[in-house]
NUGU-63171 format. One record per residue (C-alpha): residue in three letters; x, y, z; residue number from 1. Coordinates in pm, 1 decimal, always signed. Example, Ala and Ser with C-alpha at 12.3 -4.5 7.8 and 13.67 -1.06 7.14 Angstrom:
ALA  +1230.0  -450.0  +780.0  1;
SER  +1367.0  -106.0  +714.0  2;
This chain:
UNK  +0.0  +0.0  +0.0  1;
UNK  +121.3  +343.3  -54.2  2;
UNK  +173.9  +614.1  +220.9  3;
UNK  -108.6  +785.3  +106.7  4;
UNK  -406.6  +493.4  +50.6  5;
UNK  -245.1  +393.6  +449.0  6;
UNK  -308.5  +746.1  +608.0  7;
UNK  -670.1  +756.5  +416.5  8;
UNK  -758.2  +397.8  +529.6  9;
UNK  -629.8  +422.0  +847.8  10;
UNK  -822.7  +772.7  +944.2  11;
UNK  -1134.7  +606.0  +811.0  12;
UNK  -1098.8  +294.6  +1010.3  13;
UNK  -963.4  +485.7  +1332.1  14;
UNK  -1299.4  +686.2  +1297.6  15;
UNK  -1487.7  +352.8  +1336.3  16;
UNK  -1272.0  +157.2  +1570.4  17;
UNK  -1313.7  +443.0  +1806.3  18;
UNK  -1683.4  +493.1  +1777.1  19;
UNK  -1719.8  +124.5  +1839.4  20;
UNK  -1502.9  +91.8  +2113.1  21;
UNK  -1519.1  +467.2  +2275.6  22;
UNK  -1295.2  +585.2  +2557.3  23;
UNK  -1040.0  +457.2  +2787.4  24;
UNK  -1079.9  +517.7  +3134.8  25;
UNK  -702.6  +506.2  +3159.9  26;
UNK  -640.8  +791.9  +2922.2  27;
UNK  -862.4  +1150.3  +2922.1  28;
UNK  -871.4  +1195.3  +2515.2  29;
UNK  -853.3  +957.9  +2203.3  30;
UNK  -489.9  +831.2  +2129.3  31;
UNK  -351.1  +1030.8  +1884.7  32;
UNK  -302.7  +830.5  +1524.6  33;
UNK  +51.1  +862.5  +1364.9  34;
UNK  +163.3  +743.7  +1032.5  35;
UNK  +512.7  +690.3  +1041.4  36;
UNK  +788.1  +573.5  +813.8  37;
UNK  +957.9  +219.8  +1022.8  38;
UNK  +931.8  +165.3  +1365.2  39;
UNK  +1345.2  +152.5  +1427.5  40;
UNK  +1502.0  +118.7  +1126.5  41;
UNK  +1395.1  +31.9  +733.5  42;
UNK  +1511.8  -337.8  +761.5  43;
UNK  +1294.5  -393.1  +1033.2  44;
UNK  +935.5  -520.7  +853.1  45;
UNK  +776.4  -711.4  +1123.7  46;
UNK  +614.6  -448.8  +1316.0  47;
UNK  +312.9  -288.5  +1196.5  48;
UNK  +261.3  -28.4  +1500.7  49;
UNK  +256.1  +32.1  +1844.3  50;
UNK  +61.1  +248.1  +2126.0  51;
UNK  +302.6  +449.6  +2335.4  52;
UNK  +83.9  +492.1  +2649.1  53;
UNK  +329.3  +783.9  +2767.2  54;
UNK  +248.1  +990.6  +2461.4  55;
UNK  -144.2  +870.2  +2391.0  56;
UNK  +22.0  +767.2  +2038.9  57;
UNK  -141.9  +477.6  +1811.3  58;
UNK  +153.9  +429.2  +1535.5  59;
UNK  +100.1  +286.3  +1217.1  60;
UNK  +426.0  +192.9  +1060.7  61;
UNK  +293.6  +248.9  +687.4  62;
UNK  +574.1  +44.0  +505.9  63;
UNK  +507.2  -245.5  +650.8  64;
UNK  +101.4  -234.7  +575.6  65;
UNK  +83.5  -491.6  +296.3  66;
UNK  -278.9  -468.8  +283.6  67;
UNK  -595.3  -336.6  +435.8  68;
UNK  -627.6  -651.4  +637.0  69;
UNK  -302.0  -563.4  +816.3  70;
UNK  -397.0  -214.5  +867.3  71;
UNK  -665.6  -279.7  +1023.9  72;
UNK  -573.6  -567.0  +1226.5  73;
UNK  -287.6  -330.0  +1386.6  74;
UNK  -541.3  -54.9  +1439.3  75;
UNK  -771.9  -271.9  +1634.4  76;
UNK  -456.7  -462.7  +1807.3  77;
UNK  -339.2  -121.8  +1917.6  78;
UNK  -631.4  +21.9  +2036.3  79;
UNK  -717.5  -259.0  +2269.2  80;
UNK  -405.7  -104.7  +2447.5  81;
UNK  -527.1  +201.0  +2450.9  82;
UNK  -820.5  +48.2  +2629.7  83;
UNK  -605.6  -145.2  +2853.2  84;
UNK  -427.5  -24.0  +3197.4  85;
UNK  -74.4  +53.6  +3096.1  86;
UNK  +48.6  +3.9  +3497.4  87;
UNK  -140.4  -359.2  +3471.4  88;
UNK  +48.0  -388.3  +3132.1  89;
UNK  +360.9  -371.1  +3283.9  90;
UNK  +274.8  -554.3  +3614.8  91;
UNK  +177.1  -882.6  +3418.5  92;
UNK  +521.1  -882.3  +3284.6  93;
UNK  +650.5  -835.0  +3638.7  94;
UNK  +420.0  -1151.8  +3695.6  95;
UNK  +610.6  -1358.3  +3449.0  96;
UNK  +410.4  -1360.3  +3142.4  97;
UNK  +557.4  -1321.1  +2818.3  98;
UNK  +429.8  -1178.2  +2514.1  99;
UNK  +238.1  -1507.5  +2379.0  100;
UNK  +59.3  -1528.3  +2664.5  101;
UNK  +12.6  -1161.7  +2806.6  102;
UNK  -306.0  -1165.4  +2904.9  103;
UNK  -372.0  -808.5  +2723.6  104;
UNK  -173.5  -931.3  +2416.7  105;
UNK  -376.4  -1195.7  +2474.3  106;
UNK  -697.0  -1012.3  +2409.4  107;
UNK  -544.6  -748.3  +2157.5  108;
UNK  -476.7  -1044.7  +1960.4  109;
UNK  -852.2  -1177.0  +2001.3  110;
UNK  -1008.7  -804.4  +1899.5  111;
UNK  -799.5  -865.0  +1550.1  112;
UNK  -1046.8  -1132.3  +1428.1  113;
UNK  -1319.5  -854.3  +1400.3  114;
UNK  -1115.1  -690.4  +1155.7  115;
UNK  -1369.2  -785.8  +860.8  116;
UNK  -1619.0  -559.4  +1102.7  117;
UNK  -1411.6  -243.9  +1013.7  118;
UNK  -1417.9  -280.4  +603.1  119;
């Protein structure tokens, strides 16, 4: 996909994701929804996005959107930690989960298979 069909989708589907979803209670306004180049460097294709609690920042890492299927799959992964409790995020890890079976990556992963939902 090209910057510019990512950053049209992606407002369009953040529009609906949001208005399905709504608020966190964690977090006083909608995360803010950036389009960047590549999350670390331009060799580095596996990650779609990220939310940066600290900065209320949903990022969509637009190179590595292959189709709208991933785009929207990281939008609604990403949200869900918006959602979620960034101290409790951190404290499961504490607990001794890892990624596979972080209960809130856990449940990000689950709000992906909506993704037709969000066409």
């Amino acid at each position: 996909m090209t910057e510019k069909s990512v950053i049209e989708l992606a407002h369009i589907v953040f529009s609906k994701i949001s208005n399905s979803y709504g608020y966190s209670k964690y977090q006083k306004v909608l995360p803010y929804l950036d389009i960047e180049d590549s999350p670390y460097s331009d060799a580095d294709t596996s990650s779609f996005g990220e939310f940066i609690a600290s900065e209320n920042a949903l990022v969509i890492y637009w190179k590595n959107i292959q189709n709208p299927e991933d785009l929207i799959r990281t939008i609604l992964h990403e949200y869900q930690h918006y959602l979620q409790s960034n101290i409790w995020y951190q404290r499961y890890f504490t607990m001794g989960y890892g990624y596979n079976d972080h209960p809130y990556e856990v449940a990000a992963y689950a709000a992906e298979e909506n993704w037709k939902s969000f066409l």
